[in-house]
C-alpha positions in Angstrom: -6.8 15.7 -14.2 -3.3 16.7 -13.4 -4.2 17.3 -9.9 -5.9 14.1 -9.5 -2.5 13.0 -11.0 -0.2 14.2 -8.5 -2.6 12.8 -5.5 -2.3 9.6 -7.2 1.3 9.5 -7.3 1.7 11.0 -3.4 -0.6 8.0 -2.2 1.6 5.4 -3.9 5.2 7.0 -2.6 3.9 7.4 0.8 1.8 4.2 1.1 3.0 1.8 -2.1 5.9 0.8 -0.5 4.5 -1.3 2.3 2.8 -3.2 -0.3 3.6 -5.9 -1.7 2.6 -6.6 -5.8 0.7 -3.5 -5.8 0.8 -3.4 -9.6 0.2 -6.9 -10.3 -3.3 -7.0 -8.3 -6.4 -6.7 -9.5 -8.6 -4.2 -8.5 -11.7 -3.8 -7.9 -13.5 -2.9 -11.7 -17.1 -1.0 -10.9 -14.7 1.5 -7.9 -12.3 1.7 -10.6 -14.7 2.6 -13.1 -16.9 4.8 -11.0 -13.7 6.7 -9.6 -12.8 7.2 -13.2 -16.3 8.8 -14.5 -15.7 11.0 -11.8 -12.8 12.4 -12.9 -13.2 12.1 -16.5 -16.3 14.5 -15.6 -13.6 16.9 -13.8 -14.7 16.9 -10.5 -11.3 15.9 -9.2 -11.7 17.5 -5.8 -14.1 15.1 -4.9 -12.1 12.1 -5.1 -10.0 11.5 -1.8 -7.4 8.9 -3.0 -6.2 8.6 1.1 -10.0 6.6 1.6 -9.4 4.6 -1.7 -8.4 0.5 -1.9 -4.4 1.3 -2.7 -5.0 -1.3 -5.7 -7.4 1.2 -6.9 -5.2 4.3 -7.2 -2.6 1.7 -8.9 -5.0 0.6 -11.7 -6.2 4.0 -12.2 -2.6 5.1 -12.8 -1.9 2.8 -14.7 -4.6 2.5 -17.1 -3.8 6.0 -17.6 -0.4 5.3 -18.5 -0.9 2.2 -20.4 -3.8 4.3 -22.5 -1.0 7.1 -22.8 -3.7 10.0 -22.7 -0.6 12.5 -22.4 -2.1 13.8 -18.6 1.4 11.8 -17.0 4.7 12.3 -18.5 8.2 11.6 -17.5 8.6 14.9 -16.9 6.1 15.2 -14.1 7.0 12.1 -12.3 10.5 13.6 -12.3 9.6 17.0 -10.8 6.8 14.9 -8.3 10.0 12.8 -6.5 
């Protein structure tokens, strides 16, 4: 996942500040949930978080954070910026 990760976090420095209330939208659920079984089955490398809704790549992040599954720390958005 960690790769997946890091993609995640380069698409929302590069195009998450343009937007405005990215975190506070809602996203669409059945992508979200989709992109999610896929990388939960660890085929990462086919996910291509450029072509994805930027709401998307937010709630996936942060579901992951709020669920605290340990795969994003402090320490790797530290070394990521």
């Amino acid at each position: 996942m960690w790769p997946a990760v890091l993609q995640m976090l380069s698409v929302l420095y590069d195009r998450g500040a343009r937007s405005s209330g990215l975190f506070r939208r809602s996203a669409n659920y059945s992508k979200c949930q989709s992109v999610k079984m896929t990388l939960d089955a660890g085929r990462q490398t086919s996910v291509n978080f450029d072509e994805l809704p930027l709401a998307v790549t937010a709630a996936l992040l942060k579901v992951d954070l709020h669920l605290g599954s340990g795969r994003v720390s402090a320490s790797t958005i530290c070394c990521f910026v």
